[in-house]
DSSP file (Angstrom, degrees, kcal/mol; ACC not computed):
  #  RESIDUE AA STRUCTURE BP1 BP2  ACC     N-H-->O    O-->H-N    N-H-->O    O-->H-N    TCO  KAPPA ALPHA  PHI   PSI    X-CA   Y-CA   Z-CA
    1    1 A X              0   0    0      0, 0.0     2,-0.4     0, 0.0     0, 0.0   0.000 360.0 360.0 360.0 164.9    0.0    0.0    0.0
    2    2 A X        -     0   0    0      1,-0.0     2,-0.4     0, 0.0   116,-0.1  -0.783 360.0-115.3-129.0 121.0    0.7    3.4   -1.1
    3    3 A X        -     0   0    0     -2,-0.4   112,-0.1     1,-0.1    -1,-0.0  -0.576  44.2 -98.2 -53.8 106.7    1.9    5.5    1.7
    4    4 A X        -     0   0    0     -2,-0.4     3,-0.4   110,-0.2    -1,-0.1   0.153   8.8-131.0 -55.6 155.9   -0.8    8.6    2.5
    5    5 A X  S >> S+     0   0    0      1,-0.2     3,-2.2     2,-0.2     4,-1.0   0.936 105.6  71.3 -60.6 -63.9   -0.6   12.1    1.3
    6    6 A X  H >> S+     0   0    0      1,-0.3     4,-2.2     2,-0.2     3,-1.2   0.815  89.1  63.1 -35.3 -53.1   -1.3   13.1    5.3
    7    7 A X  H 3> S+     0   0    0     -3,-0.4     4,-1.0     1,-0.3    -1,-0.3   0.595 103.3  40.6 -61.7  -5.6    2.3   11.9    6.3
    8    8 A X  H <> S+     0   0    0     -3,-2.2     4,-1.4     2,-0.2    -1,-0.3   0.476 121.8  47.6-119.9 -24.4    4.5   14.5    4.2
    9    9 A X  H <X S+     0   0    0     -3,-1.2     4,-3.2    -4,-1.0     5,-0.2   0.992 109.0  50.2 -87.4 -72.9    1.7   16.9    5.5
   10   10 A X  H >X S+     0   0    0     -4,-2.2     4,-2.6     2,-0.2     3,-1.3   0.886 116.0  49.4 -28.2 -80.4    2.0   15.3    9.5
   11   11 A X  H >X S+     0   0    0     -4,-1.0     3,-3.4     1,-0.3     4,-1.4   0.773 104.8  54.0 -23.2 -89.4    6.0   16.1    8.8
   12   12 A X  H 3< S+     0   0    0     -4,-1.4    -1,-0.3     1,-0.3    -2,-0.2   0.520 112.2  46.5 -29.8 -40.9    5.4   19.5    7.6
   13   13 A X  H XX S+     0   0    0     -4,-3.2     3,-2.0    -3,-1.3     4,-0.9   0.959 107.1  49.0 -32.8 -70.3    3.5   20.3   10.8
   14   14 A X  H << S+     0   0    0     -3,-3.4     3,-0.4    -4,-2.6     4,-0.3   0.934 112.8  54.0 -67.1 -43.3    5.5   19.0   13.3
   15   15 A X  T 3X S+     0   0    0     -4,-1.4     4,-1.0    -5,-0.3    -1,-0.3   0.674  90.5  81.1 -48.0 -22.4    8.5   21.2   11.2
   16   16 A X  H <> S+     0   0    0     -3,-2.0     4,-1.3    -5,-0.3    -1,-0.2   0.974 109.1  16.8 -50.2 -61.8    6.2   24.2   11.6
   17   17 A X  H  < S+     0   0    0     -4,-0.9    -1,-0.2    -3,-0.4    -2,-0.2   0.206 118.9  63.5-115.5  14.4    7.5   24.9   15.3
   18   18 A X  H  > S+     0   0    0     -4,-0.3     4,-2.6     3,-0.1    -1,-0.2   0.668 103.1  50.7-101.1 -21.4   10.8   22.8   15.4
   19   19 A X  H  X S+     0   0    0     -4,-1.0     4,-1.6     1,-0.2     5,-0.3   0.976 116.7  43.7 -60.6 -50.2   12.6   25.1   12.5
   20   20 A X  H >X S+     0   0    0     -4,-1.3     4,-5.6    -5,-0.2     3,-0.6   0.943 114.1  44.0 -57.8 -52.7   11.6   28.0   14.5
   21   21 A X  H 3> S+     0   0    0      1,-0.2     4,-2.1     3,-0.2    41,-0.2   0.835 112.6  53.7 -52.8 -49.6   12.5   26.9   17.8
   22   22 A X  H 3X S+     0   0    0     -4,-2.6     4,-1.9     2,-0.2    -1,-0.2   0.744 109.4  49.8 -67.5 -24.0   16.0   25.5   16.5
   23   23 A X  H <X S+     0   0    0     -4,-1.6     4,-2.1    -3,-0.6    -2,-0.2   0.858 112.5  46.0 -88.3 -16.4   17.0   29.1   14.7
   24   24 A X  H  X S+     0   0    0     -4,-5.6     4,-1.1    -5,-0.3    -1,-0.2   0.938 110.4  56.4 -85.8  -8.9   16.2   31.1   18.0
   25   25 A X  H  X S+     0   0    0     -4,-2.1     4,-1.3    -5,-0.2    -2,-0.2   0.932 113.8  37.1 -64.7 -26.0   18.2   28.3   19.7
   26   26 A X  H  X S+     0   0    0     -4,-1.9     4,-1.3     2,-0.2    -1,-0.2   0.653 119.9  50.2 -69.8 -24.5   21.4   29.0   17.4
   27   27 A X  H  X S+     0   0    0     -4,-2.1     4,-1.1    -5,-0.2    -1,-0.2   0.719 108.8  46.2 -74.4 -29.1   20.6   32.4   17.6
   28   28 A X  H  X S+     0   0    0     -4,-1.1     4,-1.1     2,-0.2    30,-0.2   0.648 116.4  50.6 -98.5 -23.1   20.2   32.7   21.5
   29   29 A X  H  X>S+     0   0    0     -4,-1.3     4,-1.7     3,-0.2     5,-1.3   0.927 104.1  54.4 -66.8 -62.5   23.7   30.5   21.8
   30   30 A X  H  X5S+     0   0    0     -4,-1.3     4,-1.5     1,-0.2    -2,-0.2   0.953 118.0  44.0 -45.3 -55.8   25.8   32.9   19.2
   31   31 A X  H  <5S+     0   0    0     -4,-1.1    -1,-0.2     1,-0.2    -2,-0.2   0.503 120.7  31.5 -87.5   4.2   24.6   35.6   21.8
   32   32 A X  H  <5S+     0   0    0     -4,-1.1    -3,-0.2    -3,-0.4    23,-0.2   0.851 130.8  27.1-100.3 -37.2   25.1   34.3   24.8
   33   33 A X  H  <5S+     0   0    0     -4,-1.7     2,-0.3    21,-0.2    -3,-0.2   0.661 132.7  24.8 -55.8 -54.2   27.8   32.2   24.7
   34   34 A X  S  <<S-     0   0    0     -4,-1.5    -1,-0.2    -5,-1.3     2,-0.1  -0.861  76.1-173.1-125.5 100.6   29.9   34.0   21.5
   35   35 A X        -     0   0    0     -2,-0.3    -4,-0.1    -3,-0.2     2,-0.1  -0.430  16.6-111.8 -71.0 152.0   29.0   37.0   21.4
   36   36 A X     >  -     0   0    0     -2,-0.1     4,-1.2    -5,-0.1     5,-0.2  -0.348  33.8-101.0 -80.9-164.0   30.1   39.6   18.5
   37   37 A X  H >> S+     0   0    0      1,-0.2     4,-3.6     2,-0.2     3,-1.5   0.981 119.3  52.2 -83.2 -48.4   32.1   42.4   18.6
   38   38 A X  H 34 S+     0   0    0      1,-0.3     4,-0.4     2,-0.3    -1,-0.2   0.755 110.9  45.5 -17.8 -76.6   28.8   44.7   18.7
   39   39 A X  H 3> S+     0   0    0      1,-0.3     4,-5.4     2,-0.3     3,-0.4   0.685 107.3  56.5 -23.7 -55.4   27.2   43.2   21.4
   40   40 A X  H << S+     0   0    0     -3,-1.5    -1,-0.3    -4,-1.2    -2,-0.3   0.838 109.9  48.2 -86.2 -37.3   30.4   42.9   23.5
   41   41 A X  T  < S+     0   0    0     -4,-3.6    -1,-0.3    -5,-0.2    -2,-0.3   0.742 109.2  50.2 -86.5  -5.8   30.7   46.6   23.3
   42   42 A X  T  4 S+     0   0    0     -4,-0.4     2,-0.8    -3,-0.4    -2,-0.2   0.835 131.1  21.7 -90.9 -65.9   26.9   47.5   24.2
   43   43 A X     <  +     0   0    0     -4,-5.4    -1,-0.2     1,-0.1    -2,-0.0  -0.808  68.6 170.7-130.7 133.0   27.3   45.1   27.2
   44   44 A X        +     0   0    0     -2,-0.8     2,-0.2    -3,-0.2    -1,-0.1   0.612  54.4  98.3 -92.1  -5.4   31.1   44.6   28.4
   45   45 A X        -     0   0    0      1,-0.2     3,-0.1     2,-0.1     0, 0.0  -0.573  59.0-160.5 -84.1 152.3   30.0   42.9   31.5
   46   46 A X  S    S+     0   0    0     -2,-0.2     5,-0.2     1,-0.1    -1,-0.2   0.845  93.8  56.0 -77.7 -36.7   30.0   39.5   31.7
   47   47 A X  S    S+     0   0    0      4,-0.1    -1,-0.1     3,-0.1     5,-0.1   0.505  83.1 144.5 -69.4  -3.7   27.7   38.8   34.6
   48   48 A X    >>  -     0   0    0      1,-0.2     4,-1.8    -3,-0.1     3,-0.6   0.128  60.0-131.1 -36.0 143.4   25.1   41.2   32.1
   49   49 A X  H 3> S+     0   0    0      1,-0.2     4,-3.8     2,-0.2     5,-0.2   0.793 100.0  78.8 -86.5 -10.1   21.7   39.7   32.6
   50   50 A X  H 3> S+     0   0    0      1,-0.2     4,-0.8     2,-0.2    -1,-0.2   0.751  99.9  33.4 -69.9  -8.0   21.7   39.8   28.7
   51   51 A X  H <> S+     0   0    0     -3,-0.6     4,-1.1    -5,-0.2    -1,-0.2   0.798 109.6  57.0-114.3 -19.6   23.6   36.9   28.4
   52   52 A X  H  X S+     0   0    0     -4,-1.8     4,-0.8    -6,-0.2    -2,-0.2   0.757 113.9  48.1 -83.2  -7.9   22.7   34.9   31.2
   53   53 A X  H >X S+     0   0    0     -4,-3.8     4,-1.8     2,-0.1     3,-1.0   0.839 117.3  39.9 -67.3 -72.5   18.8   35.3   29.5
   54   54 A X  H 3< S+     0   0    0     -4,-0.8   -22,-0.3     1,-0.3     4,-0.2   0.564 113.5  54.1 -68.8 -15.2   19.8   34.5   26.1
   55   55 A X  H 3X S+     0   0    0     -4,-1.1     4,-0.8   -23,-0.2    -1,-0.3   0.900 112.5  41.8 -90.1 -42.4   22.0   32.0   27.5
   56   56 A X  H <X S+     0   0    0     -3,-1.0     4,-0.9    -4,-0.8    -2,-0.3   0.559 116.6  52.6 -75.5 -13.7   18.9   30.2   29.7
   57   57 A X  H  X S+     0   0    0     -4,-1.8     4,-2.3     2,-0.2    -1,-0.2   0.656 100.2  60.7 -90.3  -2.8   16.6   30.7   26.4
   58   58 A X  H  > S+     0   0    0     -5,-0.5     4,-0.6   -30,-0.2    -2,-0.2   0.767 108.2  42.2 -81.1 -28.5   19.1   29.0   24.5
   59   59 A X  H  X S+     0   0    0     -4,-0.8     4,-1.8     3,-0.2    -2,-0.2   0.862 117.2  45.4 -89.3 -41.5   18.6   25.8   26.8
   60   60 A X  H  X S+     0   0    0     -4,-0.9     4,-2.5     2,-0.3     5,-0.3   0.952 117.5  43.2 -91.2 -48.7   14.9   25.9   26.8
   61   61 A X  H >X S+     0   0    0     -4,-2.3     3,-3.4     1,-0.2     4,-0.7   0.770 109.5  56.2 -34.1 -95.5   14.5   26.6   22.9
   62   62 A X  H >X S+     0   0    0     -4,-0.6     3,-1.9     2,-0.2     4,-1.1   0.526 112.5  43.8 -18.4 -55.3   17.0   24.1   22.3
   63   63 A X  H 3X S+     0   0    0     -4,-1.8     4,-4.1     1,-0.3    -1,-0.2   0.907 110.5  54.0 -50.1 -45.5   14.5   21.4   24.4
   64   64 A X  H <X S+     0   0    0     -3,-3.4     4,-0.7    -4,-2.5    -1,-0.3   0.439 108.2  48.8 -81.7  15.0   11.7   22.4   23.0
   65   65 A X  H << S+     0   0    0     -3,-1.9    -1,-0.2    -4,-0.7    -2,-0.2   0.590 111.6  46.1-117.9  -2.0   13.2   21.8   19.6
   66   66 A X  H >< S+     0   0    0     -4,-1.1     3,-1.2    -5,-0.3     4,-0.3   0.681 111.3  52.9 -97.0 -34.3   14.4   18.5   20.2
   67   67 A X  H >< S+     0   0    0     -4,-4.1     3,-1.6     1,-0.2     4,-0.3   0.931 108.2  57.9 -65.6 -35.6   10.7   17.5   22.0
   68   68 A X  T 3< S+     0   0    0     -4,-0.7     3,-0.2     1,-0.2    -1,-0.2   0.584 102.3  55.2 -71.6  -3.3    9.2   18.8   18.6
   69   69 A X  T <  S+     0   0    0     -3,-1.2     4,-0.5     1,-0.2    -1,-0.2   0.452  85.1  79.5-116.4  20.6   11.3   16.4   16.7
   70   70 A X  S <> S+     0   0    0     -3,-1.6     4,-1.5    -4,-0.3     3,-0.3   0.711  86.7  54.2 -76.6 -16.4   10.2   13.5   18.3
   71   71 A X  H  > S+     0   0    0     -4,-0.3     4,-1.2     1,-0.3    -1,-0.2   0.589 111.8  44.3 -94.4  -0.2    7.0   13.1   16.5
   72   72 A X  H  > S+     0   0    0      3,-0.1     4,-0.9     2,-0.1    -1,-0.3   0.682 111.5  55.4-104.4   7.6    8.6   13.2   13.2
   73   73 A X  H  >>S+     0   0    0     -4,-0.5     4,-1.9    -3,-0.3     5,-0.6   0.739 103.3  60.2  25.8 -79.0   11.3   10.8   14.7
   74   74 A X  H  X5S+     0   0    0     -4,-1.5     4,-3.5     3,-0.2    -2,-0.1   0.993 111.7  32.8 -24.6 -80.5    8.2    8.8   15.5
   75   75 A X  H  <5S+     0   0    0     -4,-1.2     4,-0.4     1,-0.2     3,-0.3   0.906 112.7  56.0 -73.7 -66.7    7.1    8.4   11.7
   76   76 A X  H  <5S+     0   0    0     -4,-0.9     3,-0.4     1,-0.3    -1,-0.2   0.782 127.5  15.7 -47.8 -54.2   10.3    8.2    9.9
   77   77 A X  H  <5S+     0   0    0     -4,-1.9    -1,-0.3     1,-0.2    -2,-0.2   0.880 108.9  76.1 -96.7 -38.2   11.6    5.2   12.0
   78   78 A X  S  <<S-     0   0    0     -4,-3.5    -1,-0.2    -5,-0.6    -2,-0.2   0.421  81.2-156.8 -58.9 -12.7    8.9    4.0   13.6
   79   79 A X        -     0   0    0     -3,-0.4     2,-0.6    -4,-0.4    -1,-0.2  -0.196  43.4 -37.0  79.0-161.8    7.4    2.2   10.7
   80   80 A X  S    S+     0   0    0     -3,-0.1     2,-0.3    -2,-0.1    -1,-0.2  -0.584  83.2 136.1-105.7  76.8    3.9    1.1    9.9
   81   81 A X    >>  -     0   0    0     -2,-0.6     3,-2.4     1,-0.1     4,-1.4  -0.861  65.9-125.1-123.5 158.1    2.8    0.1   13.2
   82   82 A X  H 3> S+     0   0    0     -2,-0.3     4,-3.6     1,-0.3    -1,-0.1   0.891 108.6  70.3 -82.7   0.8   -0.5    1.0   14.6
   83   83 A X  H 34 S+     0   0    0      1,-0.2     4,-0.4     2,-0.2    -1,-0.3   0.749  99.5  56.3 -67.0 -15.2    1.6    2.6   17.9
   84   84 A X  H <> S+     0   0    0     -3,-2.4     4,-1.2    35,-0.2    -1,-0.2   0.876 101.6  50.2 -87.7 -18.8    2.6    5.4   15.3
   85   85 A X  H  X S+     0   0    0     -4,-1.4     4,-1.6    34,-0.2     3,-0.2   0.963 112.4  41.8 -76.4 -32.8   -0.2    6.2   14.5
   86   86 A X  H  X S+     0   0    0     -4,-3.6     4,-1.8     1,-0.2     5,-0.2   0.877 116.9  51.3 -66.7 -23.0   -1.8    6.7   18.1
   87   87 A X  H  > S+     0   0    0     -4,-0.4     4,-1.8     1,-0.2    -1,-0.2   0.978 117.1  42.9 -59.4 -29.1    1.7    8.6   19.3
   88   88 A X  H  X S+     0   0    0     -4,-1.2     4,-1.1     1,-0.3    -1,-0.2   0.693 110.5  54.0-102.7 -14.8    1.2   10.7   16.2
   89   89 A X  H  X S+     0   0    0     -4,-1.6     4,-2.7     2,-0.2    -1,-0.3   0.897 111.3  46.4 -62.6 -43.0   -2.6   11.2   16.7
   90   90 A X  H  X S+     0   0    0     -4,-1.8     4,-2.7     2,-0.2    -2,-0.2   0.899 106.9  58.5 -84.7 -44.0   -1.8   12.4   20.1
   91   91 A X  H  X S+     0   0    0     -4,-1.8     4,-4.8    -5,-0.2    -1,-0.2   0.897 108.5  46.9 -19.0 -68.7    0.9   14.6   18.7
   92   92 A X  H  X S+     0   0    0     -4,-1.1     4,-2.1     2,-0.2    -2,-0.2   0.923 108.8  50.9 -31.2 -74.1   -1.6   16.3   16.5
   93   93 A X  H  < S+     0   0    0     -4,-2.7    -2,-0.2     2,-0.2    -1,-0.2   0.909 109.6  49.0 -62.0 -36.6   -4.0   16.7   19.1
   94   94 A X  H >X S+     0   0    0     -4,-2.7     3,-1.2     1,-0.2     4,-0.6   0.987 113.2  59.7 -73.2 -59.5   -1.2   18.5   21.6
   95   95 A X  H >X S+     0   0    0     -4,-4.8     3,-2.1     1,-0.2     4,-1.9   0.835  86.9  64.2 -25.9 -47.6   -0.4   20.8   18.2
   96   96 A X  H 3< S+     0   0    0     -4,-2.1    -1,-0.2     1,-0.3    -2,-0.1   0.183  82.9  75.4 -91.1  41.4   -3.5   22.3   17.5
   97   97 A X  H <4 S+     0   0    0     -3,-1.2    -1,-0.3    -2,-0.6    -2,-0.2   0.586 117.3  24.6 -97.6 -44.1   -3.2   24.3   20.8
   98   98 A X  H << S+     0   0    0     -3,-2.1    -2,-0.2    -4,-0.6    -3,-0.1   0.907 137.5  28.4 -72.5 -51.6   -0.6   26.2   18.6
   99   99 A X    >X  +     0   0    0     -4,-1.9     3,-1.7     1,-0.1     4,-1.3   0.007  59.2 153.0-109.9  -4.1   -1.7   25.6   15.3
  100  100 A X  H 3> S+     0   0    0      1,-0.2     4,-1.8    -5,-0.2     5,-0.4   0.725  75.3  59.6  -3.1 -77.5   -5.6   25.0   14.9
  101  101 A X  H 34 S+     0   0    0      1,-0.3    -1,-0.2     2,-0.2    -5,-0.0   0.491 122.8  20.0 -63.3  13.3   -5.7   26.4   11.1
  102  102 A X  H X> S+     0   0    0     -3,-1.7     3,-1.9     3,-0.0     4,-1.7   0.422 122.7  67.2-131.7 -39.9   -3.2   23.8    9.5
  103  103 A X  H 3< S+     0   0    0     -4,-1.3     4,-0.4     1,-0.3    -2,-0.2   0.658  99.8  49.0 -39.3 -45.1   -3.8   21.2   12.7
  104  104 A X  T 3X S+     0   0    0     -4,-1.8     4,-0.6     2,-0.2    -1,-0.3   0.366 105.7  49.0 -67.2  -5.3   -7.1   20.6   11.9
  105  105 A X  H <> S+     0   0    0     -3,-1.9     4,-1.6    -5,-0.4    -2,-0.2   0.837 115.4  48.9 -86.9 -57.3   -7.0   19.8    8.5
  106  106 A X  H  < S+     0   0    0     -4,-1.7    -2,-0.2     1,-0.2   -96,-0.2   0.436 108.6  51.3 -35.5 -29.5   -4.2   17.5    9.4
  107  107 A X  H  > S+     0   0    0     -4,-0.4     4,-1.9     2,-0.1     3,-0.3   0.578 110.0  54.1 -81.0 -31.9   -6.1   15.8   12.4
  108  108 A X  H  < S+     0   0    0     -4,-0.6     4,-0.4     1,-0.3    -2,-0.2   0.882 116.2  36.2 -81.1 -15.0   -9.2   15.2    9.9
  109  109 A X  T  < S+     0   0    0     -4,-1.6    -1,-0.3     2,-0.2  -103,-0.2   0.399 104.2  66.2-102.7   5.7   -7.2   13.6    7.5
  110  110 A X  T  4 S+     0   0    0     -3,-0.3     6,-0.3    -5,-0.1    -1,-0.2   0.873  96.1  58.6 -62.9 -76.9   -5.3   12.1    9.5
  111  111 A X  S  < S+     0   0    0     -4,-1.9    -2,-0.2     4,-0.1    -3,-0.1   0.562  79.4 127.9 -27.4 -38.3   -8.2    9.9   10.9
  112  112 A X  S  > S-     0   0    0     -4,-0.4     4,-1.4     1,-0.1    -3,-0.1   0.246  70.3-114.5 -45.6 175.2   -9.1    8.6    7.9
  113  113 A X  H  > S+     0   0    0      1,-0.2     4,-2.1     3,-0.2    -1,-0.1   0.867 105.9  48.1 -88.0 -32.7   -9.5    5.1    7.0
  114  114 A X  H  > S+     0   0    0      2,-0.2     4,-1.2     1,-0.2    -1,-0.2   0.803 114.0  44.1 -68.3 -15.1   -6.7    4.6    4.5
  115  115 A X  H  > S+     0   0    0      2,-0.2     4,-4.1     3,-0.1     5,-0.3   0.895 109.8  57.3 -88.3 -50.4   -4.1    6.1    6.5
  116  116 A X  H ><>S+     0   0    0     -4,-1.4     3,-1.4    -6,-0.3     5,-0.8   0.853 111.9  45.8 -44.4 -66.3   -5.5    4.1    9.6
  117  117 A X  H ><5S+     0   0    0     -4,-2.1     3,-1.3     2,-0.2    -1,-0.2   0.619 101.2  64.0  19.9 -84.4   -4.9    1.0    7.4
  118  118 A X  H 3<5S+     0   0    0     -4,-1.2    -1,-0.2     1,-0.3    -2,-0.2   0.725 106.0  48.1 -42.9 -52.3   -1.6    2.1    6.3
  119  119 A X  T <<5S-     0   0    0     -4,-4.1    -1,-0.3    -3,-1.4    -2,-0.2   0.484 116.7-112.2 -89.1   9.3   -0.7    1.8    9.8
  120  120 A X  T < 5 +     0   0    0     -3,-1.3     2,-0.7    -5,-0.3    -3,-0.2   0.100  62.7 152.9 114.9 -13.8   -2.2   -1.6   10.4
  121  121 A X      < -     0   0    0     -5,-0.8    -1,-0.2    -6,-0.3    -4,-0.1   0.060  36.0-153.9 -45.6  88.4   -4.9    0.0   12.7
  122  122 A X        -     0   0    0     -2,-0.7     2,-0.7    -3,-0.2    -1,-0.1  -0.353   6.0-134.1 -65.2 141.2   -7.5   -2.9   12.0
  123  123 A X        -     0   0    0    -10,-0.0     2,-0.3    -6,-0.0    -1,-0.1  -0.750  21.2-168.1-102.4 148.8  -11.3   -1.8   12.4
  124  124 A X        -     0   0    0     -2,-0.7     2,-0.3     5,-0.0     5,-0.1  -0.714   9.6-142.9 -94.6 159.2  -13.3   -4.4   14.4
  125  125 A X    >   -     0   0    0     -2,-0.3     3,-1.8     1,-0.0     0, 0.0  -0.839  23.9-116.3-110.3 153.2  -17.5   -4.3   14.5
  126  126 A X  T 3  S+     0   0    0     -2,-0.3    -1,-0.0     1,-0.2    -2,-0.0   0.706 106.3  66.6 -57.0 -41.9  -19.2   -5.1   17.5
  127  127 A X  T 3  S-     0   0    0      1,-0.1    -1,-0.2    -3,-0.0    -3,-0.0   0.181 105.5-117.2 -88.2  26.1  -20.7   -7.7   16.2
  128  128 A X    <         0   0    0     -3,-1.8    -2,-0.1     1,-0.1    -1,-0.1   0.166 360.0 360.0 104.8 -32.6  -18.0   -9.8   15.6
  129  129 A X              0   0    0     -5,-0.1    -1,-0.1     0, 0.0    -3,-0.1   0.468 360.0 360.0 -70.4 360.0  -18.1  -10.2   11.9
């Protein structure tokens, strides 16, 4: 079977908020940690509260941009099993707190029955048949 349109989509999400998160962590590291010349002449102190911010948002970006790349982590390695789909369902669901207007599109199609398939997610009927 033909791997669903939804997963390059599912990616593309979860990439929404790690890209960002990873350039202000390189960004908050160059200025807290190596500063340029600029910088270093606007504040000469070391103990400066601007670098120990920039230095403590550099640690919490940097987390959250490694926790945002677990759910594409998830699908790329995880295979077709139906535990990717629920991690990545739940993923989804924790996204559109951020992200409603691409999240939801993503959650409904998500759902579907061919992708559920795809991941082995069998449906059962009640009555057995």
């Amino acid at each position: 079977m033909e791997k669903p349109q939804v997963n390059f989509w599912a990616i593309f999400y979860f990439s929404l908020w790690t890209i960002p998160m990873l350039i202000l962590c390189i960004w908050s590291i160059r200025d807290g940690w190596f500063p340029a010349e600029r910088i270093l002449m606007k504040h000469p102190d070391p103990a400066d509260t601007f670098y120990a911010f920039n230095k403590t948002l550099s640690v919490i970006s940097g987390g959250f941009s490694f926790l945002a790349t677990t759910p594409i982590w998830i699908m790329v390695f995880g295979g077709r099993q139906p535990w990717v789909w629920t991690t990545t369902l739940v993923f989804i669901a924790i996204g559109l707190v951020n992200n409603p207007i691409m999240g939801i599109p993503v959650l409904l199609f998500w759902v579907k029955e061919n992708n559920k398939t795809y991941y082995g997610k069998v449906r059962y009927s009640r009555l057995g048949a």
